[in-house]
MDTraj code that builds the backbone (N, CA, C; nanometers):
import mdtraj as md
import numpy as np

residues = "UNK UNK UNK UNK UNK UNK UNK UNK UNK UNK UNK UNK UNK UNK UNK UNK UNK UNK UNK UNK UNK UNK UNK UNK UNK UNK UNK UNK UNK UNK UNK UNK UNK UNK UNK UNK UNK UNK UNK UNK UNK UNK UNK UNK UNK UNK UNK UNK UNK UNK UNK UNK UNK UNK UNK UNK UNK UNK UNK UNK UNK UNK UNK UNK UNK UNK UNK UNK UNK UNK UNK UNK UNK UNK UNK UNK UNK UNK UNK UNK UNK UNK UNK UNK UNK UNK UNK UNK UNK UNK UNK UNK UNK UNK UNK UNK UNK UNK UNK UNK UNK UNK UNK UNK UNK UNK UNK UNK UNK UNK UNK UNK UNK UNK UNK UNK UNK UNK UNK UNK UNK UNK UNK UNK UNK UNK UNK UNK UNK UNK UNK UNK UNK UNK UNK UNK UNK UNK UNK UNK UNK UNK UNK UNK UNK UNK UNK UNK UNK UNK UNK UNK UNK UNK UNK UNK UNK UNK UNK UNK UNK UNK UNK UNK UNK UNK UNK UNK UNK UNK UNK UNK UNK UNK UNK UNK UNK UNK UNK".split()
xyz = np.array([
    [-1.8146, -1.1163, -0.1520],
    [-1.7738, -0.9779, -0.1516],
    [-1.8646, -0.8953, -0.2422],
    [-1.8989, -0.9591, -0.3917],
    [-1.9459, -0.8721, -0.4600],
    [-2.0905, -0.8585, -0.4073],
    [-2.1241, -0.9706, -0.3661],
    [-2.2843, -0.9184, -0.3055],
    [-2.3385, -0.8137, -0.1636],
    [-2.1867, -0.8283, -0.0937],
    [-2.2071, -0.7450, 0.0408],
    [-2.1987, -0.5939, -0.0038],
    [-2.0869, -0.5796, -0.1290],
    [-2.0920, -0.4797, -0.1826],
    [-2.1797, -0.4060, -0.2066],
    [-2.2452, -0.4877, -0.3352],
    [-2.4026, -0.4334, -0.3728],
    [-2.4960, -0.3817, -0.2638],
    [-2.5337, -0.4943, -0.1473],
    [-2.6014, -0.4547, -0.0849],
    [-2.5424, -0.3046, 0.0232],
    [-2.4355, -0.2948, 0.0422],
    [-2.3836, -0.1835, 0.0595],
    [-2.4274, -0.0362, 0.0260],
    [-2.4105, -0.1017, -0.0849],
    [-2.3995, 0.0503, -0.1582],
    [-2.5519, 0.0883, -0.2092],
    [-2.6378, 0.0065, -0.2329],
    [-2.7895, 0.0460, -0.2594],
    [-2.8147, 0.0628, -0.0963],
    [-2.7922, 0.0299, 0.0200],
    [-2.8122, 0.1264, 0.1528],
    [-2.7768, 0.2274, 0.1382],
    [-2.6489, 0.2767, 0.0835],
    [-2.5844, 0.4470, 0.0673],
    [-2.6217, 0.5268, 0.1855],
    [-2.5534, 0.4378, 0.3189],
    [-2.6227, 0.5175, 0.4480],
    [-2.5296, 0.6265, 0.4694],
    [-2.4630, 0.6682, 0.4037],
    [-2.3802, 0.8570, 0.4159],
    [-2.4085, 0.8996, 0.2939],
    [-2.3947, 1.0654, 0.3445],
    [-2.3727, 1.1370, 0.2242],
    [-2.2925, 1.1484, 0.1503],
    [-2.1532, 1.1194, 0.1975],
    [-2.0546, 1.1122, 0.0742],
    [-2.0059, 0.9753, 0.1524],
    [-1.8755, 0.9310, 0.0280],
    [-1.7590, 0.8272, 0.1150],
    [-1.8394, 0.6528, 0.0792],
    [-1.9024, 0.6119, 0.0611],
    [-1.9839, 0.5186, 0.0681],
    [-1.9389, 0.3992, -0.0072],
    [-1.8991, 0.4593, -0.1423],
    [-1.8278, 0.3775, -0.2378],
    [-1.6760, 0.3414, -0.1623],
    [-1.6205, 0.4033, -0.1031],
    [-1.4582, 0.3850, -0.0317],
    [-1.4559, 0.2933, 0.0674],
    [-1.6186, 0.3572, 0.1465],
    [-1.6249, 0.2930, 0.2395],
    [-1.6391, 0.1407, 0.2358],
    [-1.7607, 0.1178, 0.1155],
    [-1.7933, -0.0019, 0.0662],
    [-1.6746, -0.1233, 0.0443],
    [-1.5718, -0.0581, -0.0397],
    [-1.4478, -0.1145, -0.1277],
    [-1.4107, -0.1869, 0.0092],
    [-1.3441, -0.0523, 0.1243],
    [-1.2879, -0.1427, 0.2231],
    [-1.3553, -0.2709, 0.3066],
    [-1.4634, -0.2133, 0.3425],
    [-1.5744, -0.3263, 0.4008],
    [-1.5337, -0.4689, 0.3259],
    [-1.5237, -0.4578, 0.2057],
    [-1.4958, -0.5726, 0.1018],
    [-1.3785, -0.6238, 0.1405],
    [-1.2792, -0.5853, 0.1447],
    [-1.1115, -0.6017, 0.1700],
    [-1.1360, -0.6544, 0.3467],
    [-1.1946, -0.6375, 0.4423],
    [-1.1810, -0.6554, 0.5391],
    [-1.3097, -0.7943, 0.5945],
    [-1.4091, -0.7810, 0.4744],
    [-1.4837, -0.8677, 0.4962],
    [-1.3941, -1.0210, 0.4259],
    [-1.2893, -1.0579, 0.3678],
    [-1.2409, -1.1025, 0.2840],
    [-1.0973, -1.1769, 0.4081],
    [-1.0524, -1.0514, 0.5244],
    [-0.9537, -1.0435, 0.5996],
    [-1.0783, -1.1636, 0.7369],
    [-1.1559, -1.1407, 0.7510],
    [-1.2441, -1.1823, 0.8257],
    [-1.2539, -1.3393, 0.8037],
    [-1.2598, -1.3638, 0.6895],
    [-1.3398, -1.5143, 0.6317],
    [-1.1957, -1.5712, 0.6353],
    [-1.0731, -1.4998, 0.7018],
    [-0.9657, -1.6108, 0.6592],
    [-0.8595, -1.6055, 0.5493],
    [-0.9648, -1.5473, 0.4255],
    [-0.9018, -1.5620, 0.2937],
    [-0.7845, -1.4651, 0.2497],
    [-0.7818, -1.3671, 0.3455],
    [-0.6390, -1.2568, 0.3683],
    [-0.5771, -1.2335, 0.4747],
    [-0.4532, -1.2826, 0.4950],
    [-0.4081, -1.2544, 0.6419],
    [-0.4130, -1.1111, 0.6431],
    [-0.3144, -1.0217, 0.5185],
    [-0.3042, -0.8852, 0.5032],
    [-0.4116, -0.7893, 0.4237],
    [-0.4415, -0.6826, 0.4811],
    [-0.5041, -0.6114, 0.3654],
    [-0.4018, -0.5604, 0.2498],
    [-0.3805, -0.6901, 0.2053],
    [-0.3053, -0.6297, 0.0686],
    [-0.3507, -0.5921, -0.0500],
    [-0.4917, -0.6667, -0.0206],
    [-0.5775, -0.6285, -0.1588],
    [-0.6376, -0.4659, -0.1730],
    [-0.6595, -0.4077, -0.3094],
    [-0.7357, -0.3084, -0.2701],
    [-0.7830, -0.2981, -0.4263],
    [-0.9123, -0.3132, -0.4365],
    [-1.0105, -0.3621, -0.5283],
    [-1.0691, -0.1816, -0.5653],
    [-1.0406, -0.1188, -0.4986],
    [-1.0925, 0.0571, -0.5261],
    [-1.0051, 0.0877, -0.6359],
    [-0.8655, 0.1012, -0.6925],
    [-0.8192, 0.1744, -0.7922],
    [-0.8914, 0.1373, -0.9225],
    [-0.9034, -0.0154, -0.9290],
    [-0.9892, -0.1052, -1.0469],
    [-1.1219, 0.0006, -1.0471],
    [-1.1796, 0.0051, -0.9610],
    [-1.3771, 0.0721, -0.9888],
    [-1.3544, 0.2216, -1.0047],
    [-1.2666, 0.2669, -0.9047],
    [-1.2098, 0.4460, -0.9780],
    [-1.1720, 0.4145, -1.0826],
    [-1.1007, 0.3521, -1.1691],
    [-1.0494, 0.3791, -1.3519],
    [-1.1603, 0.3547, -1.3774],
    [-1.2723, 0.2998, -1.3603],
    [-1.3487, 0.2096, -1.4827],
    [-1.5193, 0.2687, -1.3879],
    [-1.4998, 0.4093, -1.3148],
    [-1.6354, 0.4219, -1.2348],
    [-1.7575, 0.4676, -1.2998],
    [-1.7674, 0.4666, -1.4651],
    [-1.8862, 0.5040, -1.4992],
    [-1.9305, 0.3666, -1.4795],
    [-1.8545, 0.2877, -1.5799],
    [-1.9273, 0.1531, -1.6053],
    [-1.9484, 0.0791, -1.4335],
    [-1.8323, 0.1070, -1.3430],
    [-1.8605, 0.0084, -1.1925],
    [-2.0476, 0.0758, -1.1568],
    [-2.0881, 0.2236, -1.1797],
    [-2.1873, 0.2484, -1.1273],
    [-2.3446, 0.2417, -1.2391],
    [-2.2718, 0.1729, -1.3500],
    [-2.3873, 0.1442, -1.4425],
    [-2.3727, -0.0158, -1.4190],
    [-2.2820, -0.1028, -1.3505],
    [-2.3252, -0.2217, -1.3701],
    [-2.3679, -0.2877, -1.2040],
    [-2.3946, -0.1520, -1.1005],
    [-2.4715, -0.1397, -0.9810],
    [-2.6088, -0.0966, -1.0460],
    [-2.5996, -0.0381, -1.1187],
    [-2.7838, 0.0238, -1.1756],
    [-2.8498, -0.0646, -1.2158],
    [-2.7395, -0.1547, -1.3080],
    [-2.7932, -0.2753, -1.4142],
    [-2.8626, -0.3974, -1.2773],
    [-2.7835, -0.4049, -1.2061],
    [-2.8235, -0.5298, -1.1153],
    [-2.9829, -0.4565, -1.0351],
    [-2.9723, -0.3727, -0.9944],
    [-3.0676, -0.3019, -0.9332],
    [-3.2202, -0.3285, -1.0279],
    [-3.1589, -0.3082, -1.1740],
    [-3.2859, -0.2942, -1.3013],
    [-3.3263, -0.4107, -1.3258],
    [-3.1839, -0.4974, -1.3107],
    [-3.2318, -0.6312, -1.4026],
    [-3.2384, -0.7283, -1.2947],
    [-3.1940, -0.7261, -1.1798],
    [-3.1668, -0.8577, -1.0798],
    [-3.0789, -0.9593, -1.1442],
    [-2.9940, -0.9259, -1.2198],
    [-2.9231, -1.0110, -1.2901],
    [-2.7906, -1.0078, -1.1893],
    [-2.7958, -1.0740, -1.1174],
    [-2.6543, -1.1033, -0.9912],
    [-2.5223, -1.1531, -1.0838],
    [-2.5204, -1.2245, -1.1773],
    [-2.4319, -1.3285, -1.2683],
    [-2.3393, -1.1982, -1.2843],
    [-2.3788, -1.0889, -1.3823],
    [-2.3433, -0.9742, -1.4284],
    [-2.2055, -0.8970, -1.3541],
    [-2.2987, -0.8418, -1.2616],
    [-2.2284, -0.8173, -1.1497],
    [-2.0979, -0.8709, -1.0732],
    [-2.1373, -0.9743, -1.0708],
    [-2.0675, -1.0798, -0.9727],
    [-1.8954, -1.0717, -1.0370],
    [-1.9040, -1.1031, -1.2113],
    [-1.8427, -1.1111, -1.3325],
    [-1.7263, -1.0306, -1.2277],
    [-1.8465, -0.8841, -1.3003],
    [-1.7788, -0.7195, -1.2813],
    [-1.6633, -0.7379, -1.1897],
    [-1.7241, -0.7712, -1.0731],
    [-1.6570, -0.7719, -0.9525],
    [-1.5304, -0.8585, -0.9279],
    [-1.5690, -0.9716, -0.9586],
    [-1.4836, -1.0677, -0.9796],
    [-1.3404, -1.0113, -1.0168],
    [-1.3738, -0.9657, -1.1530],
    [-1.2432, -0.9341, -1.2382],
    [-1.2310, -0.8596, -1.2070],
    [-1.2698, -0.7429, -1.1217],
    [-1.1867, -0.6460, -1.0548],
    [-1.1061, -0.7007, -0.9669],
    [-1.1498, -0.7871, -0.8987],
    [-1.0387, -0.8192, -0.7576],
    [-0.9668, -0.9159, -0.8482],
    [-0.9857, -0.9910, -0.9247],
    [-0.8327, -1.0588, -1.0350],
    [-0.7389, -0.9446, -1.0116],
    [-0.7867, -0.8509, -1.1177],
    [-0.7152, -0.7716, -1.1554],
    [-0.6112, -0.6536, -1.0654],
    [-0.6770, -0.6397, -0.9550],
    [-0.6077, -0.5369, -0.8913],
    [-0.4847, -0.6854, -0.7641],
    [-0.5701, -0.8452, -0.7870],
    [-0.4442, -0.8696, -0.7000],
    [-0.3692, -0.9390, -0.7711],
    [-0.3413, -0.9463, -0.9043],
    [-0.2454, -0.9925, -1.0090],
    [-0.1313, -0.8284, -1.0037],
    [-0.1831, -0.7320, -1.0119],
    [-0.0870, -0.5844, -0.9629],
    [-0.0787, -0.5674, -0.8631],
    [-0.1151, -0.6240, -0.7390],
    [-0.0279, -0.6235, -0.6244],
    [0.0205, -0.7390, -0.5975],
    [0.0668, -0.8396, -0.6718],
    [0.1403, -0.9736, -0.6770],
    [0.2736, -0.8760, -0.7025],
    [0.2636, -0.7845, -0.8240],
    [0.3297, -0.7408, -0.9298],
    [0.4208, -0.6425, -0.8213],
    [0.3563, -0.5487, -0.7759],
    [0.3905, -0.4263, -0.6756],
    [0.4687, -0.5320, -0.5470],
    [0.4375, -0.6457, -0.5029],
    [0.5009, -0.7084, -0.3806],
    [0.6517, -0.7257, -0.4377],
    [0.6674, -0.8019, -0.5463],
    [0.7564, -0.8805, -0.6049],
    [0.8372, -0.7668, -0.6406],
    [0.7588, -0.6528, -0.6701],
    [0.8830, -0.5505, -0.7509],
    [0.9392, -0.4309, -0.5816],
    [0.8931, -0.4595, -0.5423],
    [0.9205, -0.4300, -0.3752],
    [1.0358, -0.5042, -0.2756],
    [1.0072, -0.6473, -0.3078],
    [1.1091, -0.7366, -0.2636],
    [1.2316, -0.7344, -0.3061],
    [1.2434, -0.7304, -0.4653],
    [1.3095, -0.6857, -0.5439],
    [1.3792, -0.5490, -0.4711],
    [1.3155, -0.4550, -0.4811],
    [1.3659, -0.2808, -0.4240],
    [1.4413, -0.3492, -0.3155],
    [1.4023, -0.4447, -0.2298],
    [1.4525, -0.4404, -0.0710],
    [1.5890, -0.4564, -0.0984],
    [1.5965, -0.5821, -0.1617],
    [1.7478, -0.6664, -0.2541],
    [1.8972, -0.5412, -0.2581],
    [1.7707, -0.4975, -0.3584],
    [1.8755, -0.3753, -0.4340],
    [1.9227, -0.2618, -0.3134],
    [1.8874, -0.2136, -0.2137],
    [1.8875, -0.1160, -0.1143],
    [1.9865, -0.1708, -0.0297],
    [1.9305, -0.3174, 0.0437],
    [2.0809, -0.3946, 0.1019],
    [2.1775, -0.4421, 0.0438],
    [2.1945, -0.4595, -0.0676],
    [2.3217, -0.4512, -0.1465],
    [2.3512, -0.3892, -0.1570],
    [2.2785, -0.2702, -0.1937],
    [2.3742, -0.1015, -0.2012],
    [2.4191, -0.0778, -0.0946],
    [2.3468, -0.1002, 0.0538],
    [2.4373, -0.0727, 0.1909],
    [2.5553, -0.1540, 0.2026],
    [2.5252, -0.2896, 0.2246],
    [2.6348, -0.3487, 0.1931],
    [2.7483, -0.3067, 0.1108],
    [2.7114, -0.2561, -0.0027],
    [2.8598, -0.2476, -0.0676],
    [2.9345, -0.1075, -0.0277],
    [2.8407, -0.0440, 0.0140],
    [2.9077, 0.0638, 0.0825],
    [2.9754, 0.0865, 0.1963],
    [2.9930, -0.0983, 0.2518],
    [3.0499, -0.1270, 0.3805],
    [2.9735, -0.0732, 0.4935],
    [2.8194, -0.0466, 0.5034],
    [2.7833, -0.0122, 0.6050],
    [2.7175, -0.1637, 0.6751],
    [2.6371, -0.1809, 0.7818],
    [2.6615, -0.3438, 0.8613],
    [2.5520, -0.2431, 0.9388],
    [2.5247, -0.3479, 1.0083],
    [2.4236, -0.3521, 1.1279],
    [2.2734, -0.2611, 1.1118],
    [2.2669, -0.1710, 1.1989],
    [2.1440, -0.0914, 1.1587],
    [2.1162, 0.0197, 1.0262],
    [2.2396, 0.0232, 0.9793],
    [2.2042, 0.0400, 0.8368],
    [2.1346, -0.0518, 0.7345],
    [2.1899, -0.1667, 0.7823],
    [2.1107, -0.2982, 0.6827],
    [1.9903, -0.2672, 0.7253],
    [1.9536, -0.2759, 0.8481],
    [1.8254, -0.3411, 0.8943],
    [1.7312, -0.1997, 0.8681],
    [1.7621, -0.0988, 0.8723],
    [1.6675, 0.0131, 0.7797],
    [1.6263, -0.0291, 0.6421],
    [1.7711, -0.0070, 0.5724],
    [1.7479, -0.0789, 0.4164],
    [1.6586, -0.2158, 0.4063],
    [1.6451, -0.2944, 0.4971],
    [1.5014, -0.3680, 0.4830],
    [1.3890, -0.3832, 0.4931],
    [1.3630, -0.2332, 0.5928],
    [1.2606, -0.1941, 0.6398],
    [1.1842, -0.0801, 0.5653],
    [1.2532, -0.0252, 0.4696],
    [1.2172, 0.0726, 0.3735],
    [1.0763, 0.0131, 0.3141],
    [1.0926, -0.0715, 0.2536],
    [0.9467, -0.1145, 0.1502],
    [0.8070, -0.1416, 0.2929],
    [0.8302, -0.1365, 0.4197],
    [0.7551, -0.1097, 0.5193],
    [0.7054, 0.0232, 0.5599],
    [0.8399, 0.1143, 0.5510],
    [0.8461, 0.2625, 0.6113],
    [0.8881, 0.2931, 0.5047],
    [0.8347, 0.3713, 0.3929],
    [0.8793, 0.4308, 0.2601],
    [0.9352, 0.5867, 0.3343],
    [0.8597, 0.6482, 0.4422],
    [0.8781, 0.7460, 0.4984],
    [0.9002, 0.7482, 0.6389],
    [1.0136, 0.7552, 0.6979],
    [1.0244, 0.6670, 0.7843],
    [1.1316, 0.8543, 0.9125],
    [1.0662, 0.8718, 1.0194],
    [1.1967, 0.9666, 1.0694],
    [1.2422, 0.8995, 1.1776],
    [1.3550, 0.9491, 1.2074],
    [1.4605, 0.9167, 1.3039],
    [1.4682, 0.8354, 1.4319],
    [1.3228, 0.8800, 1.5193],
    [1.2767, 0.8586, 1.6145],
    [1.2414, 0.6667, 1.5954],
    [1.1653, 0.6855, 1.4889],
    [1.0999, 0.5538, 1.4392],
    [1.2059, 0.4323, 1.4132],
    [1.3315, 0.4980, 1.3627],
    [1.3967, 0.4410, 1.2788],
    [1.4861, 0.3538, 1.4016],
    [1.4998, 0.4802, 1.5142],
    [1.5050, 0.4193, 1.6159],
    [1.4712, 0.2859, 1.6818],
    [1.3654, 0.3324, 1.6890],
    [1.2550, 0.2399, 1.7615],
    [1.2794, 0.0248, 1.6819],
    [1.2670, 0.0939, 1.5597],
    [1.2475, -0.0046, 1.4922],
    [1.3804, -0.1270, 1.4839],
    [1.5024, -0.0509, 1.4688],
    [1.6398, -0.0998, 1.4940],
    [1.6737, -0.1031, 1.6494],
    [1.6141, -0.0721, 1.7430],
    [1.6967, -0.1138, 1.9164],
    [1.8175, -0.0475, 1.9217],
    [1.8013, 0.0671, 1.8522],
    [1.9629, 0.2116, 1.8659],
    [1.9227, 0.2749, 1.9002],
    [2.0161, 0.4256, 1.9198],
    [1.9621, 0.4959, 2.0448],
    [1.9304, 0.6197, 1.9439],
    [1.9021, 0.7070, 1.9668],
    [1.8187, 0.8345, 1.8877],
    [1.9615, 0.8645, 1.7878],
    [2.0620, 0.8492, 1.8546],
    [2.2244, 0.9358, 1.7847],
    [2.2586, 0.8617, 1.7001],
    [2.2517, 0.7498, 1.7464],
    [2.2787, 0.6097, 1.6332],
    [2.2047, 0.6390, 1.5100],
    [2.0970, 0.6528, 1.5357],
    [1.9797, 0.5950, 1.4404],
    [2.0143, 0.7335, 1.3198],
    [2.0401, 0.8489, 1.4391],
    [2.0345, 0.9854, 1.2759],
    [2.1779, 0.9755, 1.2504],
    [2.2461, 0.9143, 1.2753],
    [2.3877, 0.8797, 1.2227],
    [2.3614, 0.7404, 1.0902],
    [2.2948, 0.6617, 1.1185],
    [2.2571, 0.5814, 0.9988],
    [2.1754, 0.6004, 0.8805],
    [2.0914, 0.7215, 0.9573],
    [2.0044, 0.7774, 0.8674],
    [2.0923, 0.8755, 0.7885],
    [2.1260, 0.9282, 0.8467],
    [2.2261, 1.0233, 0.7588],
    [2.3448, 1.0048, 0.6567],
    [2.3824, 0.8519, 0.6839],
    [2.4356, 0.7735, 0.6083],
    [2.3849, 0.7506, 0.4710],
    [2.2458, 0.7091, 0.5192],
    [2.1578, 0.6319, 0.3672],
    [2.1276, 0.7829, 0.3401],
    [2.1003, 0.8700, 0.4035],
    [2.0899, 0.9733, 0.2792],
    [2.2470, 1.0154, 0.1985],
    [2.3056, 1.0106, 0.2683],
    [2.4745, 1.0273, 0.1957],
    [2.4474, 0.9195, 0.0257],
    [2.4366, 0.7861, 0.0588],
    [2.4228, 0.6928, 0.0191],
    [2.3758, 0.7242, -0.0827],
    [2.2327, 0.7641, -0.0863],
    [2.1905, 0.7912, -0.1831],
    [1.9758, 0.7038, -0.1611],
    [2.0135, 0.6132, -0.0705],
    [1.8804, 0.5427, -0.0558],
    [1.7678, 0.6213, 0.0306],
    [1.7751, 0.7555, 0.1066],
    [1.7167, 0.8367, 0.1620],
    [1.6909, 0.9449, 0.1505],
    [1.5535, 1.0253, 0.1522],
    [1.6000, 1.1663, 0.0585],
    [1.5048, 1.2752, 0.1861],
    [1.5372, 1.4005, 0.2499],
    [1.4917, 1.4707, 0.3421],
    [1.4301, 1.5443, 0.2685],
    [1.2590, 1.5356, 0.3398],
    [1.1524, 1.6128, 0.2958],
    [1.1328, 1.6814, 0.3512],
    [1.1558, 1.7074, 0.5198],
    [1.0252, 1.8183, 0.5547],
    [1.1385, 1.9233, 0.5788],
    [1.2598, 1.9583, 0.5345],
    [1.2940, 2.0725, 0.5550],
    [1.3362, 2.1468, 0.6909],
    [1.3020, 2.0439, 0.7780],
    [1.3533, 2.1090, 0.9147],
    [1.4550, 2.1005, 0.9754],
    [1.4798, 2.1267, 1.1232],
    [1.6131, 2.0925, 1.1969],
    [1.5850, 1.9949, 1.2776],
    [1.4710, 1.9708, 1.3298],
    [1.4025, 1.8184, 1.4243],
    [1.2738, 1.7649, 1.3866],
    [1.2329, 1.6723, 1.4065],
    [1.1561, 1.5569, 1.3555],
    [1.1340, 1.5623, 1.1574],
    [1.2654, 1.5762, 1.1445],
    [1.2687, 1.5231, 1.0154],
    [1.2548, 1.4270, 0.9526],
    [1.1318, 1.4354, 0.8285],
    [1.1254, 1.2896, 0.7454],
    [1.2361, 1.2446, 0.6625],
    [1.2213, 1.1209, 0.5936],
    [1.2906, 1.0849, 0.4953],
    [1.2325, 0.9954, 0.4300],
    [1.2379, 1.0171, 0.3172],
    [1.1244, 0.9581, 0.1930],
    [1.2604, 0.8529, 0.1042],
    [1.2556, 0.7282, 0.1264],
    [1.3046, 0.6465, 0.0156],
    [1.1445, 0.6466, -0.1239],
    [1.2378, 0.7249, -0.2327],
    [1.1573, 0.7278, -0.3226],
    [1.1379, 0.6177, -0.4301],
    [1.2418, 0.5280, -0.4102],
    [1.2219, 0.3835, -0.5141],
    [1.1236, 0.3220, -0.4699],
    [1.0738, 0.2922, -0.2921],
    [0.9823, 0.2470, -0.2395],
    [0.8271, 0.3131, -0.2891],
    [0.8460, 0.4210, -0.2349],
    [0.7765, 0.5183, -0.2458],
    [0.6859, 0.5480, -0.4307],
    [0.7889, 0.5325, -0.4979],
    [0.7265, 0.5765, -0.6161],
    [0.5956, 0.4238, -0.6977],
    [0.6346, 0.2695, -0.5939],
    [0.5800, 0.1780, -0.6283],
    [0.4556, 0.1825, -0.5977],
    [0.4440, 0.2220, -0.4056],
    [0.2937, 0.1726, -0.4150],
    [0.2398, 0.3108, -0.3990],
    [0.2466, 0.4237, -0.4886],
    [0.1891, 0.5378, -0.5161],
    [0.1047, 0.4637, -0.6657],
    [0.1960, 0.4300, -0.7669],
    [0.1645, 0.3682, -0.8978],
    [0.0492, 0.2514, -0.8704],
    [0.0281, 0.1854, -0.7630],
    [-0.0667, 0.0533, -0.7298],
    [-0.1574, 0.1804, -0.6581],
    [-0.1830, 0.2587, -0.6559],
    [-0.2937, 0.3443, -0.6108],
    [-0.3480, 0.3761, -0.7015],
])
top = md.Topology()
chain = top.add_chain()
for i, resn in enumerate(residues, 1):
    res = top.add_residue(resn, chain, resSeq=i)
    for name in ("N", "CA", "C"):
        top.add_atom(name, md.element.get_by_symbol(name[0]), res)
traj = md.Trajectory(xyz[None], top)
């Protein structure tokens, strides 16, 4: 990864985007070899916090041919960003727990559960979908939805009267923080 990178990014074949572009190339070159079923990894928030030094220790390899260096760099970036999305899965699974127990205890059953498990999937999830996703019919589905917002596990964002969202924000506020 860290070397496809490099060579990546000393091509810099766009004018902007290159570095993003690069990151993913990495994540998908990684999905390719086997070694990720999911793109769960994402090795970009690590080189955005730390992007003077990620683009002085691309200069350094460029100056010095010192690959070892680099490699390091890189390395411990992808440690690091998939030890916090170990962290972000687990504290997600966790969220799911807590959401179907809260339906549950509120005596709701069937496609209410099966939303409340689907939340850490669909953090933002509308009606239509919610549909789709549970095998209920459009009336059902904004009758359950309207439930979990009663509930308390659903919260209406866009303000309208049809194709309204709904943002579970416990989901929501996790993998904003892993960004």
């Amino acid at each position: 990864m860290a070397l496809a990178h490099y060579q990546f990014e000393t091509l810099h074949p766009f004018g902007d985007g290159n570095g993003r572009l690069g990151r993913l190339i990495a994540i998908l070159q990684t999905m390719r070899a086997r070694e990720l079923r999911w793109a769960a990894l994402n090795v970009a928030p690590y080189f955005e916090r730390r992007r003077s030094e990620y683009q002085d220790q691309l200069l350094g390899l460029t100056v010095t041919g010192d690959w070892n260096v680099w490699i390091r760099f890189f390395a411990d970036g992808v440690e690091a960003q998939a030890r916090e999305g170990l962290g972000a899965i687990r504290e997600l699974l966790r969220i799911r727990e807590e959401l179907v127990t809260q339906v549950r205890a509120s005596g709701r059953k069937g496609s209410a559960v099966e939303i409340a498990e689907l939340l850490i999937g669909y953090p933002v999830i509308d009606v239509k979908t919610a549909a789709m996703l549970t095998g209920v019919t459009f009336t059902a589905a904004n009758t359950t939805v309207g439930n979990l917002v009663d509930d308390g596990l659903l919260r209406e964002t866009s303000g309208k009267q049809r194709n309204r969202l709904f943002v579970c924000d416990r989901v929501l506020t996790v993998l904003l923080r892993s960004e």
